[in-house]
Backbone as XML, in Angstrom:
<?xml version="1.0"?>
<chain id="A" units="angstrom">
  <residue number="1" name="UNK">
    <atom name="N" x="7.644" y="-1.548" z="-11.177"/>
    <atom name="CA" x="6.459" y="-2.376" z="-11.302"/>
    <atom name="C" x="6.443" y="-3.425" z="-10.195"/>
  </residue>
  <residue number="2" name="UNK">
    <atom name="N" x="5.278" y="-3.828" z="-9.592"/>
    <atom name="CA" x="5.070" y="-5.012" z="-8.710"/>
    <atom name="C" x="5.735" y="-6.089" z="-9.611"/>
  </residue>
  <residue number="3" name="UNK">
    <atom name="N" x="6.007" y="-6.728" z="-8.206"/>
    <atom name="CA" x="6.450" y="-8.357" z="-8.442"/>
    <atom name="C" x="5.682" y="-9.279" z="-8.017"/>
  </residue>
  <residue number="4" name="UNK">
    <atom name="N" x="5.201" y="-10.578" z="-8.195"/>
    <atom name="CA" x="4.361" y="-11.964" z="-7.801"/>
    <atom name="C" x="5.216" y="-12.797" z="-7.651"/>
  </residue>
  <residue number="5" name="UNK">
    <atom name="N" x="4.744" y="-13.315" z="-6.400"/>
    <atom name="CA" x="5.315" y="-15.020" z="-6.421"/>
    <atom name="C" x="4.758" y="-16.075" z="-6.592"/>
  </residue>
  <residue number="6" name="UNK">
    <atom name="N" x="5.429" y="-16.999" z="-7.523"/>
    <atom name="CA" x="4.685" y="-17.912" z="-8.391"/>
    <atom name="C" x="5.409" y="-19.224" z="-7.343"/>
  </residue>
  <residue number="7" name="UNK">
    <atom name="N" x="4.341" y="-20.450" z="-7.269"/>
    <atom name="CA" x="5.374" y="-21.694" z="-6.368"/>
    <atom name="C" x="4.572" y="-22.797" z="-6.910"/>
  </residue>
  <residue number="8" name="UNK">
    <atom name="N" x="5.439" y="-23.817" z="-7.913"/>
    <atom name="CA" x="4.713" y="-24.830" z="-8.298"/>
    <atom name="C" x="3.924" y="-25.710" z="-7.364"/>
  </residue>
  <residue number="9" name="UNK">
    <atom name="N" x="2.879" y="-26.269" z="-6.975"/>
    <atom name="CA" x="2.021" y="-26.785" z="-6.582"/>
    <atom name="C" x="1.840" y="-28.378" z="-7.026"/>
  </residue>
  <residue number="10" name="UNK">
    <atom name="N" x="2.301" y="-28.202" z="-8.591"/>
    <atom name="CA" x="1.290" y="-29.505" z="-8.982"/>
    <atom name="C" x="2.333" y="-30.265" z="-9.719"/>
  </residue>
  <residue number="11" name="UNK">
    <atom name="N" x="2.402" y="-30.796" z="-10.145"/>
    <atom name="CA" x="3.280" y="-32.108" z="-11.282"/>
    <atom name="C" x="2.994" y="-31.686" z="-12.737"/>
  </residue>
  <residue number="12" name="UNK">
    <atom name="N" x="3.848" y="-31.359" z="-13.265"/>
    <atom name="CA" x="3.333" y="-31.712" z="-14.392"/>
    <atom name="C" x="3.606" y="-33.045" z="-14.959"/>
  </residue>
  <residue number="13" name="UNK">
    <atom name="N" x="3.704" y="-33.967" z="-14.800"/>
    <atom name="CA" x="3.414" y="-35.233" z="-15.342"/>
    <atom name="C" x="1.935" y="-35.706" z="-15.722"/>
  </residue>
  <residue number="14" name="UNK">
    <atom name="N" x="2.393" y="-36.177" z="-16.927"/>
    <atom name="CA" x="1.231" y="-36.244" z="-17.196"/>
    <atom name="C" x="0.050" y="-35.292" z="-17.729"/>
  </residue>
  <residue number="15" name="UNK">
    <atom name="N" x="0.624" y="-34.020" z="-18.169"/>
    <atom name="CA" x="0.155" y="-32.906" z="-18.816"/>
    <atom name="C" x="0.617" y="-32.610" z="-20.246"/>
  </residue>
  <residue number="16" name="UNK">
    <atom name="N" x="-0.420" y="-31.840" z="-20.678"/>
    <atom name="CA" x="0.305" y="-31.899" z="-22.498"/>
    <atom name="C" x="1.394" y="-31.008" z="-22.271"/>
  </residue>
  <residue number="17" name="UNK">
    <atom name="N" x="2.181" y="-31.005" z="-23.219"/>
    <atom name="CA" x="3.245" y="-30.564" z="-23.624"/>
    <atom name="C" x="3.276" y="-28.775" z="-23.310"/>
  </residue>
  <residue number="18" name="UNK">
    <atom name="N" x="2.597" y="-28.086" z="-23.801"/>
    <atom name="CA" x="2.387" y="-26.726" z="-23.791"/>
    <atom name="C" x="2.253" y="-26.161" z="-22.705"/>
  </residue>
  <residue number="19" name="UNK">
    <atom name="N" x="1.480" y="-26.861" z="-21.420"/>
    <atom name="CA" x="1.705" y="-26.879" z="-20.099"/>
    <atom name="C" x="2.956" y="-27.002" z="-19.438"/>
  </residue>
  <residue number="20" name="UNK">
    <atom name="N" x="3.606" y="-27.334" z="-19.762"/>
    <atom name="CA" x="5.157" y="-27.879" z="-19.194"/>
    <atom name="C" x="6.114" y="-27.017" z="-19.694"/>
  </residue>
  <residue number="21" name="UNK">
    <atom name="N" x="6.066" y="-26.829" z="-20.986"/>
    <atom name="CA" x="6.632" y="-25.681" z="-21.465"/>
    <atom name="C" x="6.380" y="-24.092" z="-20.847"/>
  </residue>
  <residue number="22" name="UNK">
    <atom name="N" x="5.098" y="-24.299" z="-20.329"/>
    <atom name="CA" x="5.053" y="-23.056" z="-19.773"/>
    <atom name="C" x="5.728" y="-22.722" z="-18.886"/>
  </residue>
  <residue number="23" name="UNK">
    <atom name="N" x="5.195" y="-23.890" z="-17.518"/>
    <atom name="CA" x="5.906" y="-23.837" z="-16.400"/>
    <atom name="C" x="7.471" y="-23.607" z="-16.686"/>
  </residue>
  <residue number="24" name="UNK">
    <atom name="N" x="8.149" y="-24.042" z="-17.523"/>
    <atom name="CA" x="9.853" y="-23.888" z="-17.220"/>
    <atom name="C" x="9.917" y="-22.333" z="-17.945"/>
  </residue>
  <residue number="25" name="UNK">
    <atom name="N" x="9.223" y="-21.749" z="-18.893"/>
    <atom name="CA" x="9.058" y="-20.239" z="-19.329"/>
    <atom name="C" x="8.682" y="-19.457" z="-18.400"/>
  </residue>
  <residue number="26" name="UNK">
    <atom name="N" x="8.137" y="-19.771" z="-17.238"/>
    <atom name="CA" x="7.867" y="-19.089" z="-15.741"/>
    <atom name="C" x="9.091" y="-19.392" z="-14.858"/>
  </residue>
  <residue number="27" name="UNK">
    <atom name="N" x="10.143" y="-20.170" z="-15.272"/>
    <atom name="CA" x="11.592" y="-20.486" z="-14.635"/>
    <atom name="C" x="11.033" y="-21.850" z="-13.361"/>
  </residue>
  <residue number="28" name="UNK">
    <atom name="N" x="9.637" y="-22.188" z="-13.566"/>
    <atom name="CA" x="9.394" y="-23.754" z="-12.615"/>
    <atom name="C" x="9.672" y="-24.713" z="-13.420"/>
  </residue>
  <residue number="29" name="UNK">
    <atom name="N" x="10.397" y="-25.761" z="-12.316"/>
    <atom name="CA" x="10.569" y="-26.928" z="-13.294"/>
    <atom name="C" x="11.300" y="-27.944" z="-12.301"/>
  </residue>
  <residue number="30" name="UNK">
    <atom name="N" x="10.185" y="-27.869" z="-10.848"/>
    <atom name="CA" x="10.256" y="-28.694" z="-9.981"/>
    <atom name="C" x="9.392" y="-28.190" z="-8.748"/>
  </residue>
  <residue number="31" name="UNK">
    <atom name="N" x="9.290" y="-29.156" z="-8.513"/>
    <atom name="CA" x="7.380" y="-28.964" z="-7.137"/>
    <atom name="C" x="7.977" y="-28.250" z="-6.025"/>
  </residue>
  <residue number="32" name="UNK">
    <atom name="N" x="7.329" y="-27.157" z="-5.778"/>
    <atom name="CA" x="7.764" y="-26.368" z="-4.628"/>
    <atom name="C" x="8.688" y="-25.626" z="-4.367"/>
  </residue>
  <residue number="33" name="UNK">
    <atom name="N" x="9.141" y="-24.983" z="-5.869"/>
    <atom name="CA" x="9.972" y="-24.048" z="-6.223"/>
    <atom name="C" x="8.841" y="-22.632" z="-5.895"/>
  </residue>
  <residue number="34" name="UNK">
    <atom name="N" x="9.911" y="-21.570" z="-5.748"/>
    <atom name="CA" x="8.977" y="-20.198" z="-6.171"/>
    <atom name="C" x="9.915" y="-19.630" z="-6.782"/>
  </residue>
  <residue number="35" name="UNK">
    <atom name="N" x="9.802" y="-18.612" z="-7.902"/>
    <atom name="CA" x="10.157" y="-17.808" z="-7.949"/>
    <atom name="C" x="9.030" y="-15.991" z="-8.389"/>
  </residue>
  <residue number="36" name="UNK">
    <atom name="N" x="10.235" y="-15.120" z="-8.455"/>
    <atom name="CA" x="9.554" y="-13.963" z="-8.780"/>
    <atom name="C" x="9.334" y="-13.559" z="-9.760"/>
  </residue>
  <residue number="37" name="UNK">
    <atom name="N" x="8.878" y="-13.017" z="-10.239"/>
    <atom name="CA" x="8.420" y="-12.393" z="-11.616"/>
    <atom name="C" x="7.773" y="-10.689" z="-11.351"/>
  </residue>
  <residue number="38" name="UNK">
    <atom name="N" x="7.651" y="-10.220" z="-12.438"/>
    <atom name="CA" x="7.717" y="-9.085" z="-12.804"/>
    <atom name="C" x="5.662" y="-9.151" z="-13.599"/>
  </residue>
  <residue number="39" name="UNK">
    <atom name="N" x="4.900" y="-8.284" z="-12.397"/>
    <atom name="CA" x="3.597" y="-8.648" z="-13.003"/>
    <atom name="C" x="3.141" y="-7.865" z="-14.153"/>
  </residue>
  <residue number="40" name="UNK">
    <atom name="N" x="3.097" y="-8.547" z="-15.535"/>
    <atom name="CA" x="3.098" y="-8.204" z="-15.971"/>
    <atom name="C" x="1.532" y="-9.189" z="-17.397"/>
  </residue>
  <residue number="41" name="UNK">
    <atom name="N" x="1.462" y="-8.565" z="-18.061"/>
    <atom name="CA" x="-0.204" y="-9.135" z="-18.802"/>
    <atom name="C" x="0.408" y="-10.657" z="-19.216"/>
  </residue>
  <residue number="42" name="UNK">
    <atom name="N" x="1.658" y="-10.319" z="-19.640"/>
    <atom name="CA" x="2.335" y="-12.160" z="-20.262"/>
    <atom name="C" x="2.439" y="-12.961" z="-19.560"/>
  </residue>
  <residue number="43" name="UNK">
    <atom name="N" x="3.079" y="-12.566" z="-18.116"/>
    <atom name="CA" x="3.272" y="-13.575" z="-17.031"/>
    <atom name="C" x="1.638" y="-13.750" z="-16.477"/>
  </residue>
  <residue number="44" name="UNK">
    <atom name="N" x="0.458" y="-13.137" z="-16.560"/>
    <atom name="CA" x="-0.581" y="-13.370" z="-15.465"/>
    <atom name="C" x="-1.248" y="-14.107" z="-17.045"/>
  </residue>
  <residue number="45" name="UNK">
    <atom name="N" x="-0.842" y="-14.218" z="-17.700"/>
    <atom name="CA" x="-1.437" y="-15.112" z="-18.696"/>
    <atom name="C" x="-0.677" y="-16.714" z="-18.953"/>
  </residue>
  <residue number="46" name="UNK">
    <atom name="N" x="0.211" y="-16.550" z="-18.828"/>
    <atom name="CA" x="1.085" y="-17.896" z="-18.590"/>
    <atom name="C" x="0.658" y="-18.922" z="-17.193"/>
  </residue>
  <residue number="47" name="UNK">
    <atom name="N" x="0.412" y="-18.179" z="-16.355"/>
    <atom name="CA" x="-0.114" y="-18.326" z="-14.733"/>
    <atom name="C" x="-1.708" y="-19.096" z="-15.319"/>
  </residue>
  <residue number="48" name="UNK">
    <atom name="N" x="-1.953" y="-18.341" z="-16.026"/>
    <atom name="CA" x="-3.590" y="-18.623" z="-16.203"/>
    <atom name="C" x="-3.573" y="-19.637" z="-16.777"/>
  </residue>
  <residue number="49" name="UNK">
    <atom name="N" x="-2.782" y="-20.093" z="-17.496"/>
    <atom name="CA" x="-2.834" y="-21.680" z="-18.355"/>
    <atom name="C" x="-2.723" y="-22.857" z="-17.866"/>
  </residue>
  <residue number="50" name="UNK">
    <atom name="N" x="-1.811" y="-22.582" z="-16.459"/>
    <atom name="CA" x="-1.228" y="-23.727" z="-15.272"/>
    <atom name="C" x="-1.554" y="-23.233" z="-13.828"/>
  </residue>
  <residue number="51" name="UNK">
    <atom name="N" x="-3.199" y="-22.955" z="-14.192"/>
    <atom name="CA" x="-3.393" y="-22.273" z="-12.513"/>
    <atom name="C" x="-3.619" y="-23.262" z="-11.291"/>
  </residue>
  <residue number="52" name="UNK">
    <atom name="N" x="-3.844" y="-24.547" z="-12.940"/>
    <atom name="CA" x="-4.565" y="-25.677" z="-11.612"/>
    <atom name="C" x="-3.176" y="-26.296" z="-10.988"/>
  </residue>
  <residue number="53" name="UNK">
    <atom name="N" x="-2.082" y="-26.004" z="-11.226"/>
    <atom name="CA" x="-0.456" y="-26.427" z="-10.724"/>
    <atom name="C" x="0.535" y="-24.990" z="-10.411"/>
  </residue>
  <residue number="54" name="UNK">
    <atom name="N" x="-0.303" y="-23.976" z="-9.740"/>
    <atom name="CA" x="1.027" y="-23.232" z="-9.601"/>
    <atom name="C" x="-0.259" y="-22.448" z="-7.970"/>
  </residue>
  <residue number="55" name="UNK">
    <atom name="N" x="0.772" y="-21.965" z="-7.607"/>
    <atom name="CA" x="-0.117" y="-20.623" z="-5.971"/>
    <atom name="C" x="0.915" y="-19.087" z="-6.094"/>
  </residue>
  <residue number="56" name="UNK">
    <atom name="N" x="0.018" y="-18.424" z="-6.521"/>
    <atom name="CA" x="0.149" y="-17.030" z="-6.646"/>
    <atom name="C" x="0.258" y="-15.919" z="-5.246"/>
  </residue>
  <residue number="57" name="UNK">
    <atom name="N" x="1.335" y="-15.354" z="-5.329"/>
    <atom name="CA" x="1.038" y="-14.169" z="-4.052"/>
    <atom name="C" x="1.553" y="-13.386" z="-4.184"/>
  </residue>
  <residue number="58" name="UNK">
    <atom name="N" x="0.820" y="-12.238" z="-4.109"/>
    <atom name="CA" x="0.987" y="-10.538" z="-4.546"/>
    <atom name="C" x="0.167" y="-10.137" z="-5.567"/>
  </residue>
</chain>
Protein backbone atom coordinates (compact mmCIF):
# COMPACT_ATOMS: atom_id res chain seq x y z
CA UNK A 1 0.00 0.00 0.00
CA UNK A 2 1.12 3.74 -0.57
CA UNK A 3 2.62 5.72 2.08
CA UNK A 4 1.98 9.80 2.93
CA UNK A 5 3.93 12.21 4.52
CA UNK A 6 2.40 13.98 7.19
CA UNK A 7 4.69 17.33 8.73
CA UNK A 8 3.19 19.33 11.52
CA UNK A 9 2.71 22.86 10.38
CA UNK A 10 0.78 24.38 13.15
CA UNK A 11 0.82 24.48 17.15
CA UNK A 12 -1.38 22.93 18.76
CA UNK A 13 -1.63 25.23 21.59
CA UNK A 14 -4.37 26.39 22.22
CA UNK A 15 -6.61 23.73 20.53
CA UNK A 16 -9.20 21.44 22.15
CA UNK A 17 -8.07 18.49 23.45
CA UNK A 18 -9.19 15.90 20.69
CA UNK A 19 -7.04 17.81 18.27
CA UNK A 20 -3.88 17.19 20.10
CA UNK A 21 -4.67 13.86 20.80
CA UNK A 22 -4.86 13.30 17.35
CA UNK A 23 -1.80 14.79 16.28
CA UNK A 24 0.40 12.51 18.78
CA UNK A 25 -2.02 9.29 17.32
CA UNK A 26 -0.44 10.41 13.88
CA UNK A 27 3.09 10.03 15.98
CA UNK A 28 3.31 14.44 15.74
CA UNK A 29 3.98 16.02 18.74
CA UNK A 30 6.28 18.84 17.74
CA UNK A 31 6.30 21.61 14.78
CA UNK A 32 8.07 20.40 11.85
CA UNK A 33 8.26 16.88 12.44
CA UNK A 34 7.21 14.44 9.48
CA UNK A 35 6.53 11.31 9.62
CA UNK A 36 5.13 8.33 7.38
CA UNK A 37 2.18 6.59 7.49
CA UNK A 38 0.51 3.94 5.75
CA UNK A 39 -2.57 5.61 3.52
CA UNK A 40 -5.06 4.36 4.74
CA UNK A 41 -9.28 5.64 5.34
CA UNK A 42 -8.22 6.11 9.39
CA UNK A 43 -5.13 7.99 8.85
CA UNK A 44 -6.75 10.39 5.85
CA UNK A 45 -9.45 10.90 8.43
CA UNK A 46 -7.33 11.80 11.40
CA UNK A 47 -5.40 14.25 8.79
CA UNK A 48 -8.84 15.66 8.09
CA UNK A 49 -9.52 16.79 11.67
CA UNK A 50 -6.01 18.76 11.95
CA UNK A 51 -5.73 19.81 8.32
CA UNK A 52 -5.57 23.37 9.34
CA UNK A 53 -1.98 22.22 11.36
CA UNK A 54 -0.48 19.45 9.42
CA UNK A 55 1.02 19.44 5.06
CA UNK A 56 0.36 16.28 3.32
CA UNK A 57 2.52 14.65 0.43
CA UNK A 58 1.77 11.69 -1.59
Amino acid sequence: MATIRITQTGSPIRREKRQRATLVGLGLNKMHRTVEREDTPEVRGAIRKVQHMVEVEG
